[in-house]
N, C-alpha and C positions, 0 to 999 in steps of 0.2 A: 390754652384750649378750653374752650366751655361747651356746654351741654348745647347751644342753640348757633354753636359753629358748624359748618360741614366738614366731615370728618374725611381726609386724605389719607390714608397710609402710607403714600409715598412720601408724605411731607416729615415724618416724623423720621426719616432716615437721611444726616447728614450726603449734598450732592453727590462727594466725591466718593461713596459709598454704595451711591442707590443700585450700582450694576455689580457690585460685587457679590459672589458667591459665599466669602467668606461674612461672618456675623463680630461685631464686636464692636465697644466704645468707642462711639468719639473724640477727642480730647485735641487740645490744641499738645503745640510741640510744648508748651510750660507746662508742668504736670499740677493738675490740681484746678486746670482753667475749661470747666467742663462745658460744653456747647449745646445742651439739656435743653429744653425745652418743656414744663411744668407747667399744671391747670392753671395754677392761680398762682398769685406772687407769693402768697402766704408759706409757699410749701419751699420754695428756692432757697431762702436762708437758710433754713436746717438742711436742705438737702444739699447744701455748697457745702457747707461743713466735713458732710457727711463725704462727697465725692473728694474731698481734699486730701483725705488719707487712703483714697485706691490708688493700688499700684497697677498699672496697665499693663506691667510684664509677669505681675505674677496671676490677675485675673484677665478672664476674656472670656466671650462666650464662643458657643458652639454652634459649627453648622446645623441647621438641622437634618441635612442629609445624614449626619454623622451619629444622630441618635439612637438611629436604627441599630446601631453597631457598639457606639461606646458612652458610656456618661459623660458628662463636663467634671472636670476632675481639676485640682489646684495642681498645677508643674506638672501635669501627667498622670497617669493612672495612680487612684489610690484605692487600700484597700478597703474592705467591708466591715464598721465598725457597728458591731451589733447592737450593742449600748444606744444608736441613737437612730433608730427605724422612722423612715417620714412617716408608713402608711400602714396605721396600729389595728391592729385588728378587733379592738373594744372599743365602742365609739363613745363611752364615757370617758375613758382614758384620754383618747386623742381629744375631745373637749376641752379638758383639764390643761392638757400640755398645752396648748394652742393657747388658752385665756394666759396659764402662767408667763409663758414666755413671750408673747408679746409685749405684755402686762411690761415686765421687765426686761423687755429689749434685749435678749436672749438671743431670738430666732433668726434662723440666717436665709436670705430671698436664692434658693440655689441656682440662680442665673447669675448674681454677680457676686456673687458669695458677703454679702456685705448684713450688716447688721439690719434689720427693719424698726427702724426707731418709729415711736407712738404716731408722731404729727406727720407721718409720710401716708402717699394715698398709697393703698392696697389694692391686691386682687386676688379671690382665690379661684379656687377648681374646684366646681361642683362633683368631682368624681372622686379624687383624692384628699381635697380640702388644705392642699399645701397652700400656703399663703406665699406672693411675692411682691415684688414693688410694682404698681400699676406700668412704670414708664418703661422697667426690663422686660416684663411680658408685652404690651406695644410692639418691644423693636424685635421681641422674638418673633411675634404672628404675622408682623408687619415680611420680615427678609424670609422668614420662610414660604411667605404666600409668594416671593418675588423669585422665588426660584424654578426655571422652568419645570422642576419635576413634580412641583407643587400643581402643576397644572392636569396634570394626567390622574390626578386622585380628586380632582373639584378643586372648592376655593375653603379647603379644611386646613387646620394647623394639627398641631401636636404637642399637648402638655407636657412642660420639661420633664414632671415625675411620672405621673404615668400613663404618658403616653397616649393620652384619651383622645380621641379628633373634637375639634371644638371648628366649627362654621361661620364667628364673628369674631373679630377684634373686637378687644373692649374698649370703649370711648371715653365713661365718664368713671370716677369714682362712686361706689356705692358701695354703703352696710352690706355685711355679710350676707343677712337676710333679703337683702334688694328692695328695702322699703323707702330711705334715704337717700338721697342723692350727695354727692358731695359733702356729706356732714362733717362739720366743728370738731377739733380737738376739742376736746376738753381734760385739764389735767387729774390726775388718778382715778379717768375711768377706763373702760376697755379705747379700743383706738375709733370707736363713735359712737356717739351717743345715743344712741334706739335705746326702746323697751329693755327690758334684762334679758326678755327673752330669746332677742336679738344675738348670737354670740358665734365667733370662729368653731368650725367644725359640726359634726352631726346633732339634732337636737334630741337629747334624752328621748325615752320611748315614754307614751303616753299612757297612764293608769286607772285613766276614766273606762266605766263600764257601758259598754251600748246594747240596746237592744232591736235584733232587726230580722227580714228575712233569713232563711237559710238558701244556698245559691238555686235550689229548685225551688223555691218560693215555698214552702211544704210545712215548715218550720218555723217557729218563731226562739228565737237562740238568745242566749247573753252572754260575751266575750268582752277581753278587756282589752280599749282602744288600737295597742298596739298592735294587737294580735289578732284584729276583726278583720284582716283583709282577707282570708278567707272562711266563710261561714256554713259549714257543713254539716249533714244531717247521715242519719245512716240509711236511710232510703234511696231507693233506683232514681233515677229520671225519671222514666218512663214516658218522655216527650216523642213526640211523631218526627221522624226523621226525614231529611230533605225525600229522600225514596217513596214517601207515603203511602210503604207500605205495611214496614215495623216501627218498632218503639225502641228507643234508648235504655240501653241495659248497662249501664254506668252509673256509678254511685254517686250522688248528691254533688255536682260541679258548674265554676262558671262558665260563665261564655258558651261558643254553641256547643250542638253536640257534635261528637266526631262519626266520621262517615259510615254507611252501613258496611258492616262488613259479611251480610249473606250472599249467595251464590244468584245469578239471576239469566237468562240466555239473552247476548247482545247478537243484534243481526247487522249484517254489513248494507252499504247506502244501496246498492242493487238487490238486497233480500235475498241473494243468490247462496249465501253460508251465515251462517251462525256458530258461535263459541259462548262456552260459560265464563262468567266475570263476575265483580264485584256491584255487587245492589246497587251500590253508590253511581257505577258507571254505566248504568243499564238504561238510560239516557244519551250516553254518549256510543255515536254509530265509528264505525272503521271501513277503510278499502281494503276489501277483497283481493284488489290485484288483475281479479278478468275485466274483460269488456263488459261493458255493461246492459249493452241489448234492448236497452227499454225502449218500448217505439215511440218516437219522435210525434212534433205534433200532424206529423200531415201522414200518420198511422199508416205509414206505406213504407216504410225503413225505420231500424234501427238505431242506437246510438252504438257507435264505432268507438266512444272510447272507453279509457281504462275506467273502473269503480269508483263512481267519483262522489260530492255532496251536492246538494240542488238539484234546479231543473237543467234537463238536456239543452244541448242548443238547438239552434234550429237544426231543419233539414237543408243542407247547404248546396241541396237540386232544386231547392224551391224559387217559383218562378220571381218570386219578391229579390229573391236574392241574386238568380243568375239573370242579367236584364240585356246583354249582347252575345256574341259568338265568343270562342275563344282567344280572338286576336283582339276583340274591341272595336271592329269593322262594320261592324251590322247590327242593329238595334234589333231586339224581341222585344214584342208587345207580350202583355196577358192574351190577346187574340190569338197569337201564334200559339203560344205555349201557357196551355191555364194548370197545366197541375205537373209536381215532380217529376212522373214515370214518363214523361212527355220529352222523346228525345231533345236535344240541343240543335238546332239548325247549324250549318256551317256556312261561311259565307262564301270560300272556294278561293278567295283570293289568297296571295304571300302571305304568312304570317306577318314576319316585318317585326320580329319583334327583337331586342337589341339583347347580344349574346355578351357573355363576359371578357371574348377573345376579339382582337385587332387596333387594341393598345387603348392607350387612356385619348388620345386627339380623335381618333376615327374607329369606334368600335362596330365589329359587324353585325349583320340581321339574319337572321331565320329566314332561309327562302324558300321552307317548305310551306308545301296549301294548309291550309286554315286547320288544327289541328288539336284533339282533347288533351293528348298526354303532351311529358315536358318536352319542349324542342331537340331536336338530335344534332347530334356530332356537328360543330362546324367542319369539311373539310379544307379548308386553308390555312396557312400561316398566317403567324403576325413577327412583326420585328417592332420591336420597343424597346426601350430601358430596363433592364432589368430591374429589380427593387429597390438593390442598394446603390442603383445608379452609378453605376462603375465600368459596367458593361453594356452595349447593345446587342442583343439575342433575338435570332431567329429560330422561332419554333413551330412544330403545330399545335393548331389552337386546342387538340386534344390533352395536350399534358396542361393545360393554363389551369392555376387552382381557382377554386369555384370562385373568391373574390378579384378573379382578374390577375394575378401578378404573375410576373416574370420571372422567373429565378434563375441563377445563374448557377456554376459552380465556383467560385470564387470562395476561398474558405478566410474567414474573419481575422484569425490569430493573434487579434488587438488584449492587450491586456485588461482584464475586470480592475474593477476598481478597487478591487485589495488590494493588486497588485501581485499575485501569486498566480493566479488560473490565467490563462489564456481561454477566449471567446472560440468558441467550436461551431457556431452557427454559420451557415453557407448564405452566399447573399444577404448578407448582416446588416443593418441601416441604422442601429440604435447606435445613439450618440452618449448617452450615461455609462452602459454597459457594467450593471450591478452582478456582482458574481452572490448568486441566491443561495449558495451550498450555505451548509452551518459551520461553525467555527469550529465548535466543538474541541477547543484544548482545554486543557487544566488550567483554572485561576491558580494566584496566590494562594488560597489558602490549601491547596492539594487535595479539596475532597470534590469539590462539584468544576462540573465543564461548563464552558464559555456557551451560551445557546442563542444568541445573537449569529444574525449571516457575518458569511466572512467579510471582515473587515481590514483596516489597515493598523498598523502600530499592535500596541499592546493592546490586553482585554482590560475590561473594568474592572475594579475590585468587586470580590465576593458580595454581596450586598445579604448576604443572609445572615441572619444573627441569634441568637437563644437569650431567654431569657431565666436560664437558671446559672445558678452560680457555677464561677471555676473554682476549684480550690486543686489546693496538691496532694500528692498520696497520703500526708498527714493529716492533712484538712485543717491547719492553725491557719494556714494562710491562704488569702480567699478576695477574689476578683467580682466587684457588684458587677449584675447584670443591669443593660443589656451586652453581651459577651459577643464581638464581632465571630465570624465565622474564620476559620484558619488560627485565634489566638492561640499561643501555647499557653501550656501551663504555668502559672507564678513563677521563680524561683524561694523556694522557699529558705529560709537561713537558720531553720530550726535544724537540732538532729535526724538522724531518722528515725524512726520507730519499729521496724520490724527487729525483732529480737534475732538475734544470731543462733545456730543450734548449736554452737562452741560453749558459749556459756558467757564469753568476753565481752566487754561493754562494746557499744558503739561508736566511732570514733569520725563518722562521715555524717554530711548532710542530706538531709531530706532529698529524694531524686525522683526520679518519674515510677511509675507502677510497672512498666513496660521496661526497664530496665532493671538488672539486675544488682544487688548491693554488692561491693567490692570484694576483693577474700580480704580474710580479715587476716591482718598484718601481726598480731599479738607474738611474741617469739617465745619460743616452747623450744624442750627437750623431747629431740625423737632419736631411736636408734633405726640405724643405717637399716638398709634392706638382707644387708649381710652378715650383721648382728657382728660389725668389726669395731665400732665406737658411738658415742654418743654424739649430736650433731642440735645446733640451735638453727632452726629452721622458723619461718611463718609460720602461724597455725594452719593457713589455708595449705599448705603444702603437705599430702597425705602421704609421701612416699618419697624418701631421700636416699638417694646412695651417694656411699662415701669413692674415691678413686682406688683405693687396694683391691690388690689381688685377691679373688673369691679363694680360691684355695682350699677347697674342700675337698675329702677324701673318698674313696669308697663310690666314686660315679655315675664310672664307667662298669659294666659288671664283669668284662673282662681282662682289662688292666688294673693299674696301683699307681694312675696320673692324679695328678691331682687338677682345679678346673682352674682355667687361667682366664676365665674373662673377668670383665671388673666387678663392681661390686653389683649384683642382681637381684631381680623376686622369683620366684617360686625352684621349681627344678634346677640344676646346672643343665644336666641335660638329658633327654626324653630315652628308653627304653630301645628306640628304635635307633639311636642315632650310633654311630662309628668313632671311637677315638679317630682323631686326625693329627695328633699330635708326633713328634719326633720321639724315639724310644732312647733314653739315657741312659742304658744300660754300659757299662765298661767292659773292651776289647778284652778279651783275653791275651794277646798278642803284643799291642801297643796301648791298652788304656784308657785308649779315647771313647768318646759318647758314641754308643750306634749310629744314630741318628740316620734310621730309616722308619718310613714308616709305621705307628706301634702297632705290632703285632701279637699283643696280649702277654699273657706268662709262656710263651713257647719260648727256646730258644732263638739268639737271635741269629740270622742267615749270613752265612759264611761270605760276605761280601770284601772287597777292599775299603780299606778307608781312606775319606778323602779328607779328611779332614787337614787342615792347613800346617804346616811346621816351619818356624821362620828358620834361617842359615844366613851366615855371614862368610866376608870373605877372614881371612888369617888376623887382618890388624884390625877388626871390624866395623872397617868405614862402609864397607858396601853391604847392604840386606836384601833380602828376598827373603820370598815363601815357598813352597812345592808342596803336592798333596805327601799324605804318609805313605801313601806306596810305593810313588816315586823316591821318599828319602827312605825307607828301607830299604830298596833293591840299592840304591846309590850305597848306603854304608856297607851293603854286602859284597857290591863291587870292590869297594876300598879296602875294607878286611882281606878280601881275598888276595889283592894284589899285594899288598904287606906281608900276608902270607909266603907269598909264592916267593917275593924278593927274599925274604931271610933265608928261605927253604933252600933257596940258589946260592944263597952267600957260601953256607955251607958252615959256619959256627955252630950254630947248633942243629940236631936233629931234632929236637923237641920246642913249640912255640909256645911262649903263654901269651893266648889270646886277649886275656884280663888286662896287659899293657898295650896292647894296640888301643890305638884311637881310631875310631869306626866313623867319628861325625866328618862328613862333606861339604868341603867349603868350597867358597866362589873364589874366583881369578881375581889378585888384586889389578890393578890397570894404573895409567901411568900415576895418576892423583896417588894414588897407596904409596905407592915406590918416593914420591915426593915427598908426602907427609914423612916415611921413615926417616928418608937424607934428611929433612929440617927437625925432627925429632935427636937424631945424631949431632946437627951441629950443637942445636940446643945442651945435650949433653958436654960437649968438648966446651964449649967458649961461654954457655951462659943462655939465658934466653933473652931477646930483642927489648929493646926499649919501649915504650906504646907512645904511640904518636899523641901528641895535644890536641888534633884535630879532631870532628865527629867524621863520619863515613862521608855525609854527603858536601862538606867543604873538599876533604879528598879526591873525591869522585870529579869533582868541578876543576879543582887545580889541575888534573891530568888533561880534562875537555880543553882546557883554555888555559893555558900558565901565562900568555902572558897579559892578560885581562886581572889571572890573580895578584901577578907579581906587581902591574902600574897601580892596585888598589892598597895593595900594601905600604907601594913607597910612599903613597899620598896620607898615608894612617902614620909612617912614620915620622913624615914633616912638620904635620899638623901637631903630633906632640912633642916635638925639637920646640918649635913656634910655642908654643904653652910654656914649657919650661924654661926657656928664653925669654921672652918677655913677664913671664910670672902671670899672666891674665889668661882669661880661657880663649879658646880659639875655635873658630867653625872651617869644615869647607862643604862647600857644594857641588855634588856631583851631577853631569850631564844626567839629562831624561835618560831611561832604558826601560826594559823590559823586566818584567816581575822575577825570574829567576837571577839577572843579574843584580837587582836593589834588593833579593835575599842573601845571596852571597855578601853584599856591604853589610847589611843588617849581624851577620854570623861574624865576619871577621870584626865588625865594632865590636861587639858583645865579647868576643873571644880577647881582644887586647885592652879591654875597662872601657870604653870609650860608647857616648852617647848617642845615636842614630833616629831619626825619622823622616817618613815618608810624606812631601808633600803634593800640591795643585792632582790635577784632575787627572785619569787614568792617558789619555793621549802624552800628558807631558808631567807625566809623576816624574819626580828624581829623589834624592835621596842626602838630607845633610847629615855630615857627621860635627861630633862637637866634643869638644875637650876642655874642661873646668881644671882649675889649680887647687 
């Protein structure tokens, strides 16, 4: 491309690229085989080189929709390294940087992240002074002009770094300064060869003295160059202000002066009211709002209407103006009618003039006489089409709206085009059928609503963005702007930093402000809430109770219980409350624990006791319980009866009741009676032998003997067979059911012999096997 070419935008964007939204490199499928396009041939060599070592997956550029919202960043966002600011706030500094590290091929073009080596053409930005490679800002300005959104803000782009709108592509290379066109490498100077004065970045401020006006011309000053842009005196104005009628009471400034600001009385375009304003606006007139009344030119009427600017219109009785009757039937000369107040002739015939009702093919007429005011009522029908042409309707032509149409009641019910509302309009005929409500849901990022009409599918992203930094509660770690709207906050992987009020270090990382730091986990010695033991708890845990019994004395203020809940804080219990506990006090009678409700230190009430007392029968196989009332009165029945029987025998007259036995026992039953016969044989003969068997072989031999007995004989053959032939032997028994292949399992085991269960549960069986 040269300076005396016509300059395309479109051309400089690879075909299969030109309609895409998204921005990035070129590149054939071989990497390193770049399809560039460069001024001159001169710059291609180096820059082949140069595009040989980009990698396409690790750079790319960026939409520029996408600026608004987030930087072009290497793999994704990165963070804000403060060390290397593009946009320095001392413009000798940024001078400095800019010679050095071109100088020494240092600096990076932040569109393709790539090195700007000397002999490449440049470009920089006059607002920021970032420098980049002329061909990456090209294809920036170039795809962002090509996007339609580019079109709703003019034909402006947007500087990568900040953001500045710029109005042109740049076409050719040129010095920093814009003096040179295309300039010559040349080796170890800056990257062209201008003057010295010529250089990247702001130009030093200038220290020559001038001497000149001051801005009211009053003065003659001397300031030094850089600092003469404005030249002020300590004197007024005192210039005539556009009002002419005060003077400029502002000190010594350029440009003009500003508005008057005294009070002056403005009148409205009819003269009819007046208000006080500003000097400045006492030239400019306002409507009142009334009629305005001013007489017209043929000074026989009024102006009818509202408070306006200009001249009135005419009188619209005037005979220039009204030149036939009302219908249009009969011509008026000036001879008939030479001035305003000069009625209107009528010409007596039909109106005739065509009404909005009796359909769109044959609409009716006015068949009243010749007449000033609007024509009256048709009284007839029409039948037409209704609007939406769905229906034919017959109506009177009184209800027809003033443009004629037909309306039905037909109610619409078709769905809008979001797809959610249904159409409410009656005799309906719109073929789009846009539902006009607002969206108004929550975007992605959860702070702002969608304000676009309702539409179909999702809403757009946020499109709002800031441009101050994110950082985390910490602030080590930190997101450059511009900062989409909805992002969260970093994850930051430092500590936290809010101190604990424990004293213990911090053992979590940095987290959101809005949430709270964890308890802290540190294990400490606390004692119980019941002061029963020492307990290693978290520190964050301010209150631990152990499981014991609280046990404390002295409670209650009318008993001597002690508290039985677990281990607690503050009180056992309140002043007000009631022992509820069982009173454990020992019968005087039988022993036992009260246990009725505690009723203080009073005696306790002369009650029965139920408490439980177990009894057996004689040989004590059989048990029970009864309350204690019932076995007292029982041993007192049985004493007595013992009593009575000796008293009868007649041996003695005197009893000692000290050898009676009082306790009551239970009826043995036939199982006692049993046990004692087999208890007896036991004595006479010996006791029984105990079977080899376990219970549940037992149990099965009785169910079924003789399934035991044929599984036996087949155990005893199989080891005849072993021992006869001296080698080991198997058999295999039929499929059955799991009870009967335990039974084989128990009787192998029991006679030495080796058993398992084979195939699948339908046709399990069961081999046995016997080794020598």
């Amino acid at each position: 491309m040269t300076s005396n070419t016509a300059f395309n935008h479109r051309n400089l964007v690879p075909r299969r690229y030109r309609n895409s939204n998204r921005i990035r490199h070129s590149f054939d499928n071989r990497r390193g085989n770049s399809r560039r396009v460069f001024q001159n041939d001169n710059t291609l060599s180096s820059l082949q080189n140069d595009f040989n070592t980009f990698n396409i997956s690790n750079h790319s550029f960026v939409p520029p929709h996408q600026i608004r919202g987030l930087h072009h960043i290497r793999g994704g966002r990165r963070f804000v390294n403060r060390s290397r600011n593009r946009i320095a706030t001392n413009d000798d500094d940024l001078m400095h940087r800019l010679l050095n590290e071109l100088s020494n091929q240092t600096y990076e073009c932040m569109v393709c992240c790539e090195i700007i080596k000397r002999e490449v053409p440049v470009w920089n930005c006059k607002a920021c002074y970032n420098v980049f490679h002329l061909r990456c800002i090209q294809d920036w300005a170039v795809l962002s002009l090509n996007r339609e959104e580019s079109h709703q803000s003019g034909n402006n782009w947007r500087c990568p770094a900040c953001q500045n709108e710029i109005n042109s592509v740049p076409e050719e290379y040129e010095c920093f300064c814009g003096k040179v066109r295309n300039p010559e490498y040349v080796h170890g100077d800056t990257p062209h060869p201008c003057t010295l004065l010529c250089h990247p970045g702001p130009c030093p401020p200038c220290n020559a003295t001038i001497t000149r006006l001051c801005d009211c011309s009053k003065e003659m000053l001397q300031k030094k160059c850089d600092k003469a842009a404005e030249m002020k005196c300590s004197a007024h104005c005192n210039k005539t202000l556009l009002c002419n009628r005060h003077k400029c009471e502002v000190v010594c400034h350029s440009g003009d002066c500003p508005p008057c600001k005294e009070t002056a009385v403005i009148s409205c375009y009819c003269n009819k009211s007046s208000k006080e304003g500003l000097c400045s606006l006492s030239n400019l007139m306002y409507s009142c709002g009334e009629i305005c009344e001013k007489p017209l030119q043929c000074l026989k009427h009024k102006c009818s209407l509202l408070c306006h600017s200009g001249e009135c219109k005419p009188c619209d009785k005037s005979p220039n103006i009204i030149t036939s009757c009302p219908c249009g039937k009969m011509k008026i000369s000036l001879e008939d009618r030479s001035t305003c107040d000069d009625p209107i002739p009528l010409c007596g015939e039909v109106c005739d003039k065509i009404l909005v009702c009796g359909g769109q093919d044959k609409r009716h007429r006015c068949q009243a006489l010749c007449h000033y005011e609007q024509c009256p009522v048709c009284p007839n029908t029409t039948k037409s089409r209704c609007f939406c042409g769905a229906n034919t309707v017959t109506v009177d032509c009184v209800k027809i709206q003033g443009d004629g149409r037909v309306l039905c009641s037909r109610a619409c019910k078709k769905k809008l085009h979001c797809g959610r509302h249904q159409c409410k309009l009656t005799c309906c005929r719109n073929n789009d059928h846009i539902c006009y409500q607002m969206c108004n849901k929550m975007l992605n990022c959860g702070i702002h609503r969608c304000d676009d009409i309702c539409h179909e599918g999702g809403c757009q992203p946020c499109l709002n963005s800031t441009f101050d930094e994110l950082t985390c509660t910490c602030g080590r770690t930190v997101l450059e702007p511009p900062i989409r709207c909805g992002t969260k906050r970093p994850v930051c992987q430092f500590s936290c930093t809010i101190p604990r009020n424990c004293g213990h270090p911090v053992a979590h990382a940095c987290h959101y402000s809005d949430t709270p730091c964890p308890p802290c986990s540190q294990l400490v010695e606390q004692i119980c809430l019941g002061g029963h033991q020492s307990l290693t708890v978290p520190c964050s845990v301010n209150e631990v109770a152990c499981s014991r019994i609280c046990n404390k004395k002295d409670q209650y203020p009318n008993c001597d219980h002690l508290c039985m809940r677990t281990c607690h804080k503050g009180r056992c219990v309140s002043e007000e409350d009631i022992c509820k506990q069982l009173c454990t006090k020992h019968r005087p009678i039988c022993s036992h624990p009260c246990n009725e409700p505690c009723h203080g230190r009073t005696d306790c009430p002369a009650t029965i006791c139920k408490s439980e007392i177990p009894i057996f029968c004689e040989c004590k196989r059989i048990s029970n319980s009864m309350p204690c009332y019932e076995y007292q009165r029982a041993s007192d029945q049985k004493k007595s009866v013992l009593v009575a029987n000796l008293l009868k025998s007649g041996e003695d007259d005197e009893v000692d009741l000290t050898s009676i036995d009082p306790t009551p026992y239970l009826d043995c039953n036939d199982f006692c009676r049993r046990e004692q016969w087999l208890r007896k044989l036991d004595d006479a003969f010996g006791p029984p032998e105990e079977s080899k068997f376990n219970d549940w072989i037992l149990e099965q031999a009785r169910e079924n003997p003789a399934f035991v007995s044929s599984v036996e004989t087949e155990m005893k053959r199989l080891v005849d067979d072993c021992i006869q032939t001296n080698s080991s032997c198997q058999h295999e028994f039929k499929r059955m059911n799991y009870n009967k292949r335990r039974l084989i399992h128990e009787l192998a085991e029991h006679y030495g012999l080796d058993s398992q269960s084979l195939d699948r549960e339908a046709n399990r069986h069961v081999t046995v096997y016997a080794f020598r």
